[in-house]
C-alpha positions in Angstrom: 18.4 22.5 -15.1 16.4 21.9 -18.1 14.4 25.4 -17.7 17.3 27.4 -16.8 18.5 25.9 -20.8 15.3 26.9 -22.1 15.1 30.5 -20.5 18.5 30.9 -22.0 18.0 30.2 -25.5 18.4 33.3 -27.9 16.4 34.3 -31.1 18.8 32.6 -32.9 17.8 29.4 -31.2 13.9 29.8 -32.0 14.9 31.0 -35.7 16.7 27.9 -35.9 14.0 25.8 -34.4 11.5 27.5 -36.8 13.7 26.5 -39.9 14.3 22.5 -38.7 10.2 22.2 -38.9 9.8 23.7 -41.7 12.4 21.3 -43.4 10.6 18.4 -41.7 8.0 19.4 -43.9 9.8 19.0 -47.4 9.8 15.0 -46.9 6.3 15.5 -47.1 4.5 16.0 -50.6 3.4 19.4 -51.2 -0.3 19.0 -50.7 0.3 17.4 -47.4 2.8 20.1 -45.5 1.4 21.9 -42.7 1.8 25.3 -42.0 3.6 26.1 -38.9 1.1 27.8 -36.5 0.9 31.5 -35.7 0.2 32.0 -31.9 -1.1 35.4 -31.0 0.7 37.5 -28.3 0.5 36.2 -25.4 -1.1 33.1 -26.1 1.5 31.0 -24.3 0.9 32.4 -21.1 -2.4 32.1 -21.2 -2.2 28.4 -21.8 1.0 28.3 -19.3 -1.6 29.7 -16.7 -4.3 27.4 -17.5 -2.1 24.2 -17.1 -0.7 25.9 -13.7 -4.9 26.5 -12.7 -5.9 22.8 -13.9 -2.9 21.4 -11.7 -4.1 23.1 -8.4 -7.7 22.0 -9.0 -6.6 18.7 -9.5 -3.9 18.3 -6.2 -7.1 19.5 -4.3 -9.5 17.2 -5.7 -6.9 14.8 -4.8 -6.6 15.8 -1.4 -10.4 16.0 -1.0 -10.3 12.2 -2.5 -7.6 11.0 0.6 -9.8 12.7 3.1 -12.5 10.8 2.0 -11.0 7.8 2.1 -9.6 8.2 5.7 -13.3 9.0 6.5 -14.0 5.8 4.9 -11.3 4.3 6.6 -13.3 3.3 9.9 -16.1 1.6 8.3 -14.2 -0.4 6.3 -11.5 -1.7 9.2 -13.8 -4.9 10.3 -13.4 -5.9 6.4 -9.8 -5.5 6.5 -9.6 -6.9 9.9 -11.8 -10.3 8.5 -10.0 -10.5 5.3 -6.5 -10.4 7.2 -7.7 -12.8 9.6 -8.8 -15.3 6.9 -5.5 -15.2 5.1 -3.7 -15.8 8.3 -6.0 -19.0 8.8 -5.2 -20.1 4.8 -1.2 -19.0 5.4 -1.3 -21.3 8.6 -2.6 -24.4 6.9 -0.5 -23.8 4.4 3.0 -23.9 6.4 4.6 -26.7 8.6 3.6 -26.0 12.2 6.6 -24.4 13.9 8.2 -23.2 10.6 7.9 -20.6 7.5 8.2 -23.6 5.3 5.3 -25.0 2.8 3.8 -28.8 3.3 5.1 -30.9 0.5 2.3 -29.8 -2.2 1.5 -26.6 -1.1 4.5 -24.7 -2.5 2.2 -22.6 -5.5 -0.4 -21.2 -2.9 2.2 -20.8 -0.4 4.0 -18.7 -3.1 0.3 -16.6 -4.1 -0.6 -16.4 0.2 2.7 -15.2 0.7 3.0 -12.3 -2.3 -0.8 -11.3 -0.4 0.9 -11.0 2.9 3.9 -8.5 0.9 1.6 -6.1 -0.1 -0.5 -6.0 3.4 3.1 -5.3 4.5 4.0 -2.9 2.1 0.0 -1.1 2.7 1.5 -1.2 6.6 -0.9 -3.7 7.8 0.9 -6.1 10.0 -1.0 -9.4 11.4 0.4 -10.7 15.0 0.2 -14.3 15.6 0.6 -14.1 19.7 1.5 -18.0 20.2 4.0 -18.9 22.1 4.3 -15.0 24.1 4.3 -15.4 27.9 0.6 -14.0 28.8 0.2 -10.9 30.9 -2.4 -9.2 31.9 -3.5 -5.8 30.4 -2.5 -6.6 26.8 -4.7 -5.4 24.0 -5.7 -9.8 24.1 -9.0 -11.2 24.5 -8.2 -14.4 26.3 -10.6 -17.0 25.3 -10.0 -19.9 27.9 -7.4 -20.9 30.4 -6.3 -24.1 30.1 -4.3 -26.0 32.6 -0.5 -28.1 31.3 1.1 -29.7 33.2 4.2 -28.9 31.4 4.1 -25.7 32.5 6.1 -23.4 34.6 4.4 -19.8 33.6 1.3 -18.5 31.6 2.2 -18.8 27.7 -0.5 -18.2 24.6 -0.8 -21.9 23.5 -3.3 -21.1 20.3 -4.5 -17.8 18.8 -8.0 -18.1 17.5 -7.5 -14.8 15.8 -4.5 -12.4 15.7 -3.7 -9.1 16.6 -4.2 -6.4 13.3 -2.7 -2.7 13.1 -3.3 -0.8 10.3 -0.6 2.1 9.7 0.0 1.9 13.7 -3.4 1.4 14.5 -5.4 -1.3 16.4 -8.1 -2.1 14.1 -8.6 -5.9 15.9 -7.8 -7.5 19.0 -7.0 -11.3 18.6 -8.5 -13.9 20.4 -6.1 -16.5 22.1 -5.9 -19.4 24.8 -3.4 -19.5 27.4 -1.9 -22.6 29.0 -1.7 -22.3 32.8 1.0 -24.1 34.9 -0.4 -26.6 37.6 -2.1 -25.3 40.5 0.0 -26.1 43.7 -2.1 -26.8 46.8 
């Protein structure tokens, strides 16, 4: 909308523009007003076309700079993966077992740890805690021990060690869990 106002102005529009600047200029003392600039013909499109050239070079430098990066991407997915893991670990001393709640005390870092976890969410990293999921197998799970309860009526992750990570849909670590057995029955 704006350039559609602009391509419509008339001479009377740029006369008028010409004469407001030059007024601006009688506040000033005499010795200090500033001629209003001359621009050659054609001047303006040859600085219209050098802004339009700059911006072209620059959207392709940036796309080189995102290709680089995804490059990049698989080299650095163990650090993401161990920098996840280790706020998980802080997040999970942090919070009442069995609940999203700080311990009494811990209600600043749970505040900090949580605002971390935000922007892993908002990068589309998303950290998978596996305890408590029936176990089957074929799942994307490296299964760390079995360990026999009593309690027991089916196969259930009792503890993950380390949890699942995806980064933008993609499996950049397995976790590590344990999974409670029911009873054998002879």
């Amino acid at each position: 909308m704006m350039n559609s106002r602009k391509n419509n102005r008339t001479p009377h529009a740029s006369k008028l523009r010409e004469f407001i600047n030059s007024f601006r200029q009688l506040m000033f003392p005499k010795e200090f007003r500033i001629a209003a600039p001359i621009w050659p013909p054609g001047y303006l499109e040859l600085i219209t076309n050098m802004i339009k050239q700059l911006e072209v070079e620059l959207t392709s430098k940036g796309e080189e700079k995102d290709k680089k990066l995804e490059e990049a991407l698989p080299d650095k997915t163990g650090l993401l993966a161990d920098i996840a893991t280790g706020l998980w670990r802080t997040r999970k001393n942090i919070v009442e077992e069995g609940a999203d709640t700080p311990k009494d005390g811990m209600e600043k870092a749970f505040r900090h740890v949580q605002s971390v976890f935000d922007v892993l969410e908002t990068a589309e990293m998303q950290i998978k805690d596996h305890t408590g999921e029936k176990w089957a197998d074929g799942r994307l799970i490296n299964v760390v021990a079995f360990q026999p309860m009593p309690e027991l009526t089916e196969e259930i992750i009792i503890e993950t060690i380390k949890p699942s990570i995806f980064f933008k849909d993609q499996h950049i670590q397995k976790a590590q869990v344990i999974v409670g057995t029911p009873p054998e029955n002879d």
